[in-house]
N, CA, C and O atoms as a GROMACS GRO file, in nm:
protein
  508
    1UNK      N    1   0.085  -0.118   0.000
    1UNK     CA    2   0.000   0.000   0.000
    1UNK      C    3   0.088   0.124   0.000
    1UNK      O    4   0.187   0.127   0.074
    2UNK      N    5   0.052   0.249  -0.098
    2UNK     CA    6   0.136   0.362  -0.081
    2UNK      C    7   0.072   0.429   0.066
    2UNK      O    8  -0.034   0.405   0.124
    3UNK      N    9   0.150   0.493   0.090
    3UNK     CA   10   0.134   0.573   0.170
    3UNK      C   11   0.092   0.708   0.167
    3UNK      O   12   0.064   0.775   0.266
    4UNK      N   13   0.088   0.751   0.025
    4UNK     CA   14   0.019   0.845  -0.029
    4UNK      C   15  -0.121   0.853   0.014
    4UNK      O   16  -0.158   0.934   0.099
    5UNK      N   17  -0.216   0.752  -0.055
    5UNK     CA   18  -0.338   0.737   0.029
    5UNK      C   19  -0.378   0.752   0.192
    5UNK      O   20  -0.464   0.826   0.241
    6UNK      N   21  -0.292   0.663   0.256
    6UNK     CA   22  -0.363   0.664   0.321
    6UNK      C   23  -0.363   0.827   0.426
    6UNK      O   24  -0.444   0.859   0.513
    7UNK      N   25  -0.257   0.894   0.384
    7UNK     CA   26  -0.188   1.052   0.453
    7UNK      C   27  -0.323   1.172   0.348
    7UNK      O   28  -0.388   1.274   0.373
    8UNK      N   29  -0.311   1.110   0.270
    8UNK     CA   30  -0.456   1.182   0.124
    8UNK      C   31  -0.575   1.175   0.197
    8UNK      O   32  -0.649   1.273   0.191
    9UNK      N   33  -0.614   1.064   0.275
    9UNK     CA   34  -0.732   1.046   0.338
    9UNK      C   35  -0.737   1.128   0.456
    9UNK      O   36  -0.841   1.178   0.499
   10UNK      N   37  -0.606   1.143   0.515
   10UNK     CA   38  -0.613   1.217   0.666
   10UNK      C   39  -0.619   1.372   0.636
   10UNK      O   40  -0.681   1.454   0.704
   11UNK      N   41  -0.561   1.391   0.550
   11UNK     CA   42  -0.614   1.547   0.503
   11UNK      C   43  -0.729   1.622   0.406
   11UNK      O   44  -0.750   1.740   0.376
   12UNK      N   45  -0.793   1.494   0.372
   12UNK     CA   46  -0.937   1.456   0.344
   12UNK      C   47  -1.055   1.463   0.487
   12UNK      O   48  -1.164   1.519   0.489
   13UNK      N   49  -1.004   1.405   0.568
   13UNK     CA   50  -1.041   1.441   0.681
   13UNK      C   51  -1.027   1.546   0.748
   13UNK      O   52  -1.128   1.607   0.782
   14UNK      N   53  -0.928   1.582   0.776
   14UNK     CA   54  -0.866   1.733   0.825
   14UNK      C   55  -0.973   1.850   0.738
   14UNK      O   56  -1.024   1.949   0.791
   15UNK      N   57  -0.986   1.819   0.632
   15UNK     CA   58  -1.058   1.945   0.577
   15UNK      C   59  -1.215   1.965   0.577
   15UNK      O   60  -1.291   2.059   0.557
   16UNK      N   61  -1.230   1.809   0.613
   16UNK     CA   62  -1.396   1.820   0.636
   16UNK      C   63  -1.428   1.897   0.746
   16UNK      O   64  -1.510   1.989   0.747
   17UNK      N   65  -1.327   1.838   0.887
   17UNK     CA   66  -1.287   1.911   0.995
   17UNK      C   67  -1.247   2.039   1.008
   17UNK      O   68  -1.261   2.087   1.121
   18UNK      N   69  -1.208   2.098   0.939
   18UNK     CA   70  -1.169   2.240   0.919
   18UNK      C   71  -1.281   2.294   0.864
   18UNK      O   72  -1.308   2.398   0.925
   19UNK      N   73  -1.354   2.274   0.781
   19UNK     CA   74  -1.444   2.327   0.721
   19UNK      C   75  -1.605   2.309   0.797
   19UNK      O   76  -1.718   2.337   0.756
   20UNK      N   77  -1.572   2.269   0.885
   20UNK     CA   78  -1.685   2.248   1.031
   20UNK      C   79  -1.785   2.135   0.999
   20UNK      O   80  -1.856   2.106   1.095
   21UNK      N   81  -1.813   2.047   0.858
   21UNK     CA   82  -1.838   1.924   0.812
   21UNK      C   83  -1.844   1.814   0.941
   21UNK      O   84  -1.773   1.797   1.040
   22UNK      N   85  -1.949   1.757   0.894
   22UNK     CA   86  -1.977   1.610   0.908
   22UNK      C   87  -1.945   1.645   1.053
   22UNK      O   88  -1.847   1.582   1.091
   23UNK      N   89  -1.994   1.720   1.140
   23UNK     CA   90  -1.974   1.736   1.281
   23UNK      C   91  -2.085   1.627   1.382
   23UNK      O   92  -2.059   1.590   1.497
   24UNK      N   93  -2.210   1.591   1.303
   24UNK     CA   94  -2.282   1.500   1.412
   24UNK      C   95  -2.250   1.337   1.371
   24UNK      O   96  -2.321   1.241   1.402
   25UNK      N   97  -2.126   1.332   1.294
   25UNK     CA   98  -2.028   1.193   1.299
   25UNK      C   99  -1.979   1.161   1.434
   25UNK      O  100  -1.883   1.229   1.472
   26UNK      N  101  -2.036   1.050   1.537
   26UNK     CA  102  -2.013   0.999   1.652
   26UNK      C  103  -1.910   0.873   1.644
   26UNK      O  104  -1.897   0.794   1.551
   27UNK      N  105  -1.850   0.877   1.751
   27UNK     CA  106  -1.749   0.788   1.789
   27UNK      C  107  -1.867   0.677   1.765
   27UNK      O  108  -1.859   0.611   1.661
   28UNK      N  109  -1.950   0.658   1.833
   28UNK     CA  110  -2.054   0.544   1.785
   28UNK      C  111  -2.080   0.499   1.649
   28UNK      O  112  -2.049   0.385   1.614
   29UNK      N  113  -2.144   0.598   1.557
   29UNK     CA  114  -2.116   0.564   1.396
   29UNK      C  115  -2.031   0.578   1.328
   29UNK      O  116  -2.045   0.617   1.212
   30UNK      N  117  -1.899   0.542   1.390
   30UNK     CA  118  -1.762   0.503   1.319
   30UNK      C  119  -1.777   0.404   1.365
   30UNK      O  120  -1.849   0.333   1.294
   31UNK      N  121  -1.742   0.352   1.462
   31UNK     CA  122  -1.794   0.220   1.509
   31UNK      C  123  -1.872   0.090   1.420
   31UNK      O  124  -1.840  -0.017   1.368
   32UNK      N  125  -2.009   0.183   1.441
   32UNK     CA  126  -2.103   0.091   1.344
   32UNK      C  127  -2.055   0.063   1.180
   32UNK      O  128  -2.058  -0.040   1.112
   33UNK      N  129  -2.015   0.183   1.154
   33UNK     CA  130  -1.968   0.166   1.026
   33UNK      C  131  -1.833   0.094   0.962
   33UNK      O  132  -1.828   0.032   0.855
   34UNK      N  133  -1.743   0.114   1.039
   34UNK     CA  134  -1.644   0.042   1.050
   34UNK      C  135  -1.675  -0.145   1.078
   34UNK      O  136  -1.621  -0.221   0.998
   35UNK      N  137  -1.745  -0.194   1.171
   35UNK     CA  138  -1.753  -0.319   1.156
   35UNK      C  139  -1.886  -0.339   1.030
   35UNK      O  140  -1.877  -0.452   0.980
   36UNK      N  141  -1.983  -0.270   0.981
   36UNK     CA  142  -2.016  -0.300   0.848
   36UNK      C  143  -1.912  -0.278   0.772
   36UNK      O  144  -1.955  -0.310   0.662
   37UNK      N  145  -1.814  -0.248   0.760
   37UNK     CA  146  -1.735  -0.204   0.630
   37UNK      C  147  -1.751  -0.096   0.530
   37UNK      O  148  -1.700  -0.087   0.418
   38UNK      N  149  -1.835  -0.012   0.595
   38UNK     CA  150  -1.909   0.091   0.452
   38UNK      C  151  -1.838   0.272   0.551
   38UNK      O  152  -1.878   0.388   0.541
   39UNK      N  153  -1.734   0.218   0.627
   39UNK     CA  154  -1.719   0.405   0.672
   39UNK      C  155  -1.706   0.476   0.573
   39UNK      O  156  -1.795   0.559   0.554
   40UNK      N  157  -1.608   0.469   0.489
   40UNK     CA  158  -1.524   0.545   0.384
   40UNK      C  159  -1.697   0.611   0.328
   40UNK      O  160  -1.732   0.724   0.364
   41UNK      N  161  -1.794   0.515   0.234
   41UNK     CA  162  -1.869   0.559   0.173
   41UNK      C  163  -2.002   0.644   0.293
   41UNK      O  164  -2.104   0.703   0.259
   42UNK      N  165  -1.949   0.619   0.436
   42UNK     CA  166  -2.096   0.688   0.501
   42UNK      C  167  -2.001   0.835   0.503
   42UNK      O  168  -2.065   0.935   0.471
   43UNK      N  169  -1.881   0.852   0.531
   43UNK     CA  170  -1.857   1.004   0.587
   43UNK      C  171  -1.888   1.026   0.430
   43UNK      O  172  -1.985   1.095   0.400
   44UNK      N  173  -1.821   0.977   0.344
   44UNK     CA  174  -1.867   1.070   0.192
   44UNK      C  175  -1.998   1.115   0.201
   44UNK      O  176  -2.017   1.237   0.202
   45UNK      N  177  -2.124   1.011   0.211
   45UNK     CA  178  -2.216   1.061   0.230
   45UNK      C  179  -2.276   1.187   0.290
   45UNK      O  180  -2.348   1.271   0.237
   46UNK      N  181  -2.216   1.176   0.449
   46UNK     CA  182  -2.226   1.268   0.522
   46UNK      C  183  -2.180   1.417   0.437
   46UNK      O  184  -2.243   1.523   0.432
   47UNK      N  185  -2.060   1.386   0.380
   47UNK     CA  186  -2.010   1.530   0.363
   47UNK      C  187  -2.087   1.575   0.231
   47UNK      O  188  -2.095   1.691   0.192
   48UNK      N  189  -2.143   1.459   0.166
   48UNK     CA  190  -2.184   1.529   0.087
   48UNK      C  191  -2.373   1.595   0.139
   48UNK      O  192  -2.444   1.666   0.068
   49UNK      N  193  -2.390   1.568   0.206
   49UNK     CA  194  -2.532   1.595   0.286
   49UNK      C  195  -2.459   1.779   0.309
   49UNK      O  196  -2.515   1.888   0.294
   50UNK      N  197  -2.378   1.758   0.331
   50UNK     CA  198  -2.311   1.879   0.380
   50UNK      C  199  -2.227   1.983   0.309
   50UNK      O  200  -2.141   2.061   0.349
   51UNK      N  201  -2.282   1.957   0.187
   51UNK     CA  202  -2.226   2.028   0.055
   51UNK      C  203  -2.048   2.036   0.028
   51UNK      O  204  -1.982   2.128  -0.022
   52UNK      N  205  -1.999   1.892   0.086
   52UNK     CA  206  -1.847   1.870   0.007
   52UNK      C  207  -1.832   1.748  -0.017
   52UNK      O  208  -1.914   1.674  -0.071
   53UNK      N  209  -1.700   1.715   0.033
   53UNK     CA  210  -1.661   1.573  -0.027
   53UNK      C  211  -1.581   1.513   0.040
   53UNK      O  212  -1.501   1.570   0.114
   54UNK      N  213  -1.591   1.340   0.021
   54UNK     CA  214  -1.410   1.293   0.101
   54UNK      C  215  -1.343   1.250  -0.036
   54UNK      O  216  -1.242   1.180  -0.029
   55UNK      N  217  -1.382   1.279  -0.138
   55UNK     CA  218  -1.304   1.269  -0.299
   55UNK      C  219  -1.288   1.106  -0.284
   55UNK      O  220  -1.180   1.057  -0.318
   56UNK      N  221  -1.402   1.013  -0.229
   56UNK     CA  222  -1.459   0.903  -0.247
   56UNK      C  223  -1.390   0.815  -0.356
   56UNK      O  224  -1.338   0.704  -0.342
   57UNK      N  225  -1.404   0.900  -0.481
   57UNK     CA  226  -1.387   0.816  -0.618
   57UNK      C  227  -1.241   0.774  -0.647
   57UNK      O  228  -1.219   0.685  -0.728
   58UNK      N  229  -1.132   0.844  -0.573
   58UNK     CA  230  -0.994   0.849  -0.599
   58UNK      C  231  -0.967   0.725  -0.472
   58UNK      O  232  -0.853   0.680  -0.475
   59UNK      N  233  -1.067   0.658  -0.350
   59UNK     CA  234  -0.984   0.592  -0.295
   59UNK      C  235  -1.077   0.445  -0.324
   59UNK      O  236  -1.036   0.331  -0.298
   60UNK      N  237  -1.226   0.485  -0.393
   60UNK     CA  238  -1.228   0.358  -0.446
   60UNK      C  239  -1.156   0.264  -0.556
   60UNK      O  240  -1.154   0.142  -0.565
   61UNK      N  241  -1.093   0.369  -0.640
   61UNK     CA  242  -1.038   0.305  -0.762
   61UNK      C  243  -0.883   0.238  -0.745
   61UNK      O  244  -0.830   0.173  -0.835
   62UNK      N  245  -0.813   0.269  -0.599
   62UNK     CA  246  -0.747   0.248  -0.598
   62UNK      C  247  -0.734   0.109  -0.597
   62UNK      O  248  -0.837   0.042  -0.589
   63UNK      N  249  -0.610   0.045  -0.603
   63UNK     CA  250  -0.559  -0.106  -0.573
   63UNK      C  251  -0.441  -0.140  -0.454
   63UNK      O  252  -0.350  -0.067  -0.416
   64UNK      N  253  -0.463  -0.227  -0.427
   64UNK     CA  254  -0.330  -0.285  -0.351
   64UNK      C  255  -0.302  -0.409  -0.310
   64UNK      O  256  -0.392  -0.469  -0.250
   65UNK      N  257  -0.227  -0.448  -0.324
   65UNK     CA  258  -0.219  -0.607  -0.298
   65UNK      C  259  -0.340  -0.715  -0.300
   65UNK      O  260  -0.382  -0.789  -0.211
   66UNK      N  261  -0.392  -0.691  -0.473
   66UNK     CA  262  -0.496  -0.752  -0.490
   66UNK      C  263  -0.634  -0.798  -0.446
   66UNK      O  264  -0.708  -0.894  -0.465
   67UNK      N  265  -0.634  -0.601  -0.330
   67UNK     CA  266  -0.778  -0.589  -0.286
   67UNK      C  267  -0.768  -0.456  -0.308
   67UNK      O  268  -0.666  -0.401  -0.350
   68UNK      N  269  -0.886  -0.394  -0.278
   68UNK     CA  270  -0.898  -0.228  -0.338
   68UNK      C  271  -0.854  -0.189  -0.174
   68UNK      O  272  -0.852  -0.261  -0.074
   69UNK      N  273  -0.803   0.029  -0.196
   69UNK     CA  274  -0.817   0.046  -0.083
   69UNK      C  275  -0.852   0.040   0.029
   69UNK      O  276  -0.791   0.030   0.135
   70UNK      N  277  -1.031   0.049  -0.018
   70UNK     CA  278  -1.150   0.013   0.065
   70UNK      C  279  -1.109  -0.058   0.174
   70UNK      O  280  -1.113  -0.028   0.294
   71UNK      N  281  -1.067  -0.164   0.114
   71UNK     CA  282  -1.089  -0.342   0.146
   71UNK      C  283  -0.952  -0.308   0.216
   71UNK      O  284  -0.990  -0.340   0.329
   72UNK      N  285  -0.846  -0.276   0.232
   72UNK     CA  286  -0.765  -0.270   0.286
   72UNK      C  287  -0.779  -0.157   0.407
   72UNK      O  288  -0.710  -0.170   0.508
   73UNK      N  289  -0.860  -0.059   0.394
   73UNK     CA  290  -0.885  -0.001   0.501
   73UNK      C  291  -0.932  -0.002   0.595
   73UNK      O  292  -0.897   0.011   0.712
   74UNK      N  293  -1.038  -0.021   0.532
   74UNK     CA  294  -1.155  -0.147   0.663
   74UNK      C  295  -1.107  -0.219   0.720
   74UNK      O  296  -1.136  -0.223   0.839
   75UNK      N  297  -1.001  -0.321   0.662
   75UNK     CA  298  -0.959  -0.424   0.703
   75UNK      C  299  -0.873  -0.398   0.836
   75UNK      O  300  -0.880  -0.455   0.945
   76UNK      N  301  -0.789  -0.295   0.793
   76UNK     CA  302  -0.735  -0.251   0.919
   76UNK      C  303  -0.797  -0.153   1.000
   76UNK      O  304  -0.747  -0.123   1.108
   77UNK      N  305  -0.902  -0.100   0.958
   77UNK     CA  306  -0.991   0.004   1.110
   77UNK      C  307  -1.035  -0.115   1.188
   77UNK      O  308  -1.054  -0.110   1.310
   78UNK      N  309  -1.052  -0.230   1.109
   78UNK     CA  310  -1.149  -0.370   1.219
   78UNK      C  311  -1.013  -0.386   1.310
   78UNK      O  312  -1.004  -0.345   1.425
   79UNK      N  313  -0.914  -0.450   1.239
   79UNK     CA  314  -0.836  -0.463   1.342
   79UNK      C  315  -0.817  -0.346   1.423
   79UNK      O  316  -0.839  -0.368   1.542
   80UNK      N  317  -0.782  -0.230   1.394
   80UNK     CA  318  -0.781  -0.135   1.499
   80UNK      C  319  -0.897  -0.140   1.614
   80UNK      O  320  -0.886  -0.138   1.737
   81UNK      N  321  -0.996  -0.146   1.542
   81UNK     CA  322  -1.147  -0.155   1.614
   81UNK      C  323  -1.096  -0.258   1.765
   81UNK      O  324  -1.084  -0.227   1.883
   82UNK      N  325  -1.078  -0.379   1.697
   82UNK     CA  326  -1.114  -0.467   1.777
   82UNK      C  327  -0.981  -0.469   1.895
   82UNK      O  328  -0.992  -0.523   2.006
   83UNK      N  329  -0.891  -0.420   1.861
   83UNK     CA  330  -0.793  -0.381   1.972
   83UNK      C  331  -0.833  -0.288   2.035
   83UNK      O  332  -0.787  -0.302   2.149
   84UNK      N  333  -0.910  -0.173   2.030
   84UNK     CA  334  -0.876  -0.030   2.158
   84UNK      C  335  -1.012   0.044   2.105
   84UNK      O  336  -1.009   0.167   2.105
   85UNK      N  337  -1.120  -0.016   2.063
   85UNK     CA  338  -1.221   0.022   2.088
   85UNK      C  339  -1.297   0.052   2.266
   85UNK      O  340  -1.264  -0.017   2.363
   86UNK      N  341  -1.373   0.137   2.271
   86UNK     CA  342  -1.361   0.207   2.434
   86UNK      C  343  -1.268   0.272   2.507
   86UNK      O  344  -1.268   0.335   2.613
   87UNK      N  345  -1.153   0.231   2.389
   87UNK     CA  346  -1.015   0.340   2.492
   87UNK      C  347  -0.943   0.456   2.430
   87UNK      O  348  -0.828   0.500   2.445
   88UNK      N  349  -1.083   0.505   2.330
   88UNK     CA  350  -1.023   0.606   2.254
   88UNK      C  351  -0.976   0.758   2.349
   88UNK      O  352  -0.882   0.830   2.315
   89UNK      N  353  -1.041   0.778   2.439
   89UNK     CA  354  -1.031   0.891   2.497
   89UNK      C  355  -0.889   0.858   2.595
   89UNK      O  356  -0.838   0.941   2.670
   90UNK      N  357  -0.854   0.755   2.580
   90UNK     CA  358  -0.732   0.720   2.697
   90UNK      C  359  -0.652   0.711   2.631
   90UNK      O  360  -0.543   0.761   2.655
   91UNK      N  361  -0.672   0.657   2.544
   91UNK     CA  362  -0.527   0.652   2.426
   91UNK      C  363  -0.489   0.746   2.300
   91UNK      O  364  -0.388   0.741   2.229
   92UNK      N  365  -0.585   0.822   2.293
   92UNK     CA  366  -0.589   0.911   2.154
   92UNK      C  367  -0.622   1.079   2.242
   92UNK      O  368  -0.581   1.187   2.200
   93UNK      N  369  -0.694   1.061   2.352
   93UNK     CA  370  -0.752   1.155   2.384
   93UNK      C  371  -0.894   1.226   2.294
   93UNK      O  372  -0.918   1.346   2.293
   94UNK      N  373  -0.961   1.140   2.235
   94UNK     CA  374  -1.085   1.130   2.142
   94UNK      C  375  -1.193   1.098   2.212
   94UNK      O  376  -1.211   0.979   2.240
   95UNK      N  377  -1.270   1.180   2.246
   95UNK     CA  378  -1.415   1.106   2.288
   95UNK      C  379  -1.585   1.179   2.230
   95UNK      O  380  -1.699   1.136   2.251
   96UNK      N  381  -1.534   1.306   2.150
   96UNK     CA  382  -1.638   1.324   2.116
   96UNK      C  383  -1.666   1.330   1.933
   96UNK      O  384  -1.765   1.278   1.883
   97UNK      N  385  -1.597   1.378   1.881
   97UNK     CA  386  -1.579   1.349   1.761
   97UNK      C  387  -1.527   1.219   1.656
   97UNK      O  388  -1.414   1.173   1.669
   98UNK      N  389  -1.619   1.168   1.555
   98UNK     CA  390  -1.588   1.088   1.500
   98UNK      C  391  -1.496   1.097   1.351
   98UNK      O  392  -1.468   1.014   1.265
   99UNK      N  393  -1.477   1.197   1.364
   99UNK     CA  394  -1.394   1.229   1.214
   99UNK      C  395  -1.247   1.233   1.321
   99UNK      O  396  -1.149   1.174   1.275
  100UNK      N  397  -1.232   1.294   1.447
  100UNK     CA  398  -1.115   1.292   1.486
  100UNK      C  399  -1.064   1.162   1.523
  100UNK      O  400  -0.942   1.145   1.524
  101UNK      N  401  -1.152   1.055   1.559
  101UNK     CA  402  -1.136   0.907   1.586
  101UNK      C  403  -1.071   0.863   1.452
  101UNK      O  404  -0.966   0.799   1.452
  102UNK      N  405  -1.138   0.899   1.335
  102UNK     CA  406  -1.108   0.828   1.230
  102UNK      C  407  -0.940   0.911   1.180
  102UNK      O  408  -0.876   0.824   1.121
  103UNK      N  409  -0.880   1.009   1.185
  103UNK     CA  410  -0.802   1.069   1.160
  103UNK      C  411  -0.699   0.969   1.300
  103UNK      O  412  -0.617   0.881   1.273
  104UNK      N  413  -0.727   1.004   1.408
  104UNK     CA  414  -0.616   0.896   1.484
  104UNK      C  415  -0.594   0.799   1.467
  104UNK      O  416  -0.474   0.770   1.476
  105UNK      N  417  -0.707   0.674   1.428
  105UNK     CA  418  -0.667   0.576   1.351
  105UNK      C  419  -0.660   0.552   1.257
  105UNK      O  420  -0.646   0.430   1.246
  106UNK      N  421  -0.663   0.622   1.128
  106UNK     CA  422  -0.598   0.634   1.049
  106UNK      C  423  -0.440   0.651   1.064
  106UNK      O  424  -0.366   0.574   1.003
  107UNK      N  425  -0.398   0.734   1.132
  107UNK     CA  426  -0.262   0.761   1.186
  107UNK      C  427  -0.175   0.597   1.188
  107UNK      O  428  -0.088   0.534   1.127
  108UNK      N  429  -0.288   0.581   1.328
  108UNK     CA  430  -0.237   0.421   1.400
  108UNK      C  431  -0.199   0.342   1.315
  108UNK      O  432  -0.106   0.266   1.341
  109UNK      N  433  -0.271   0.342   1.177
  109UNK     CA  434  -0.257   0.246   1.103
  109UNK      C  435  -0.146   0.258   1.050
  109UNK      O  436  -0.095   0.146   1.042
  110UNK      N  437  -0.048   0.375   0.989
  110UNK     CA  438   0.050   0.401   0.939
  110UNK      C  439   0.154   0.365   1.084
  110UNK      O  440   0.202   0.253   1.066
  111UNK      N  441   0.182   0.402   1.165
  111UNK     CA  442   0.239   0.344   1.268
  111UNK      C  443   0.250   0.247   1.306
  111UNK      O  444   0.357   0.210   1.353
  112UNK      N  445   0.164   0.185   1.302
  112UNK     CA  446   0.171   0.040   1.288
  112UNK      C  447   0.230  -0.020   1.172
  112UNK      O  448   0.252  -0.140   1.190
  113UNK      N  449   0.262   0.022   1.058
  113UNK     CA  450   0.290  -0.050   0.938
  113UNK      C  451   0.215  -0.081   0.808
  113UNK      O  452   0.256  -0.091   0.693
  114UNK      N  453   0.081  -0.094   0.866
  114UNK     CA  454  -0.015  -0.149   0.802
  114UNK      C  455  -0.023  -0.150   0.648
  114UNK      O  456  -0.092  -0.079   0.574
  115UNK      N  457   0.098  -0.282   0.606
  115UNK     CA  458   0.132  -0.323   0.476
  115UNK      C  459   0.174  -0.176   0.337
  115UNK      O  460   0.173  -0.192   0.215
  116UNK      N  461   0.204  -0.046   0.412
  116UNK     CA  462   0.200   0.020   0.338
  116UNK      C  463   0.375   0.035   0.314
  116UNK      O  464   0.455  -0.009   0.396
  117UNK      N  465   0.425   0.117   0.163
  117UNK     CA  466   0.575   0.070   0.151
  117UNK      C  467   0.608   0.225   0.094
  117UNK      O  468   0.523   0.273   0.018
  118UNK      N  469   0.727   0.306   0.127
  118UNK     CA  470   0.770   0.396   0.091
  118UNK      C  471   0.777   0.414  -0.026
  118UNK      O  472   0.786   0.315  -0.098
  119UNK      N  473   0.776   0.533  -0.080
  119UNK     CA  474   0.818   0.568  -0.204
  119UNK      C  475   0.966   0.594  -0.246
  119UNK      O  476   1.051   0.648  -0.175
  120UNK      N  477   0.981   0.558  -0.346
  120UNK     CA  478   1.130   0.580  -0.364
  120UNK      C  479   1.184   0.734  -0.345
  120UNK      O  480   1.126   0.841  -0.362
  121UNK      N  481   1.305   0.704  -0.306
  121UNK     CA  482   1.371   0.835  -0.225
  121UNK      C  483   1.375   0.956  -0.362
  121UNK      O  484   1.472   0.977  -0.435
  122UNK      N  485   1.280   1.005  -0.366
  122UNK     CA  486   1.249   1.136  -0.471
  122UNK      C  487   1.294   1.292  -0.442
  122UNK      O  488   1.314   1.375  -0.531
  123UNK      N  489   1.304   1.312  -0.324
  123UNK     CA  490   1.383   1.418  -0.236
  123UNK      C  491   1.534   1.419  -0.262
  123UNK      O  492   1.593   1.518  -0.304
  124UNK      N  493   1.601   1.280  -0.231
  124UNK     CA  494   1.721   1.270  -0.239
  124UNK      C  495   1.794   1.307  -0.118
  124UNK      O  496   1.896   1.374  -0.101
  125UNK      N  497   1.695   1.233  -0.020
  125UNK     CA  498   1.725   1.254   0.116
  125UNK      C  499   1.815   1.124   0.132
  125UNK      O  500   1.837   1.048   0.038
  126UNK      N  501   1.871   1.102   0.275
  126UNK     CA  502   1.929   0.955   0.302
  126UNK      C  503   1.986   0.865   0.210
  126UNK      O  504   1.968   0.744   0.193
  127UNK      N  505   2.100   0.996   0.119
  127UNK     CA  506   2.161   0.897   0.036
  127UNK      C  507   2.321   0.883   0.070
  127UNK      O  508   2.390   0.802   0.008
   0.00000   0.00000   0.00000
């Protein structure tokens, strides 16, 4: 997985958040949505209820290790889910907002590793 995406999504988020969007998104319906598998397409929804976007179409089309983003994202919010669900406010300091839940674990997931692989050194840093 690049890592492009999944940092694209957090400032996809960040701007819904900035732009005062999708504010009655609950730690609860991330939750729910996350173990259905459909978050990605409910905040789109949401934002678009709310006259913007999470630019939806750029992370469905993506691919990665012979499942789509989606499928790789979900995959890891469940696992996130199912590790430290209830201990968001202890561990993230998150308890009322659900776009900020989803922006910390989103994070987590890159910290953790979560199958994603650098881009080649294009800076020309660490040579």
């Amino acid at each position: 997985m690049d890592l492009v995406l999944l940092t694209f999504l957090i400032l996809q988020y960040n701007k819904l958040l900035d732009r005062g969007k999708c504010k009655d998104i609950t730690i609860e319906d991330v939750h729910t949505h996350i173990e259905n598998g459909t978050i990605l397409r409910f905040v789109d929804e949401k934002a678009r209820r709310d006259g913007d976007s999470l630019n939806l179409e750029i992370f469905l089309k993506a691919e990665a290790d012979e499942q789509t983003f989606e499928e790789y994202y979900v995959k890891n919010l469940q696992a996130t889910y199912g590790a430290y669900a209830g201990d968001e406010r202890r561990r993230w300091g998150v308890e009322n907002n659900g776009l900020c839940l989803l922006i910390a674990w989103t994070i987590e997931i890159i910290q953790q590793g979560g199958g994603w692989v650098p881009r080649e050194n294009v800076a020309g840093l660490h040579e």
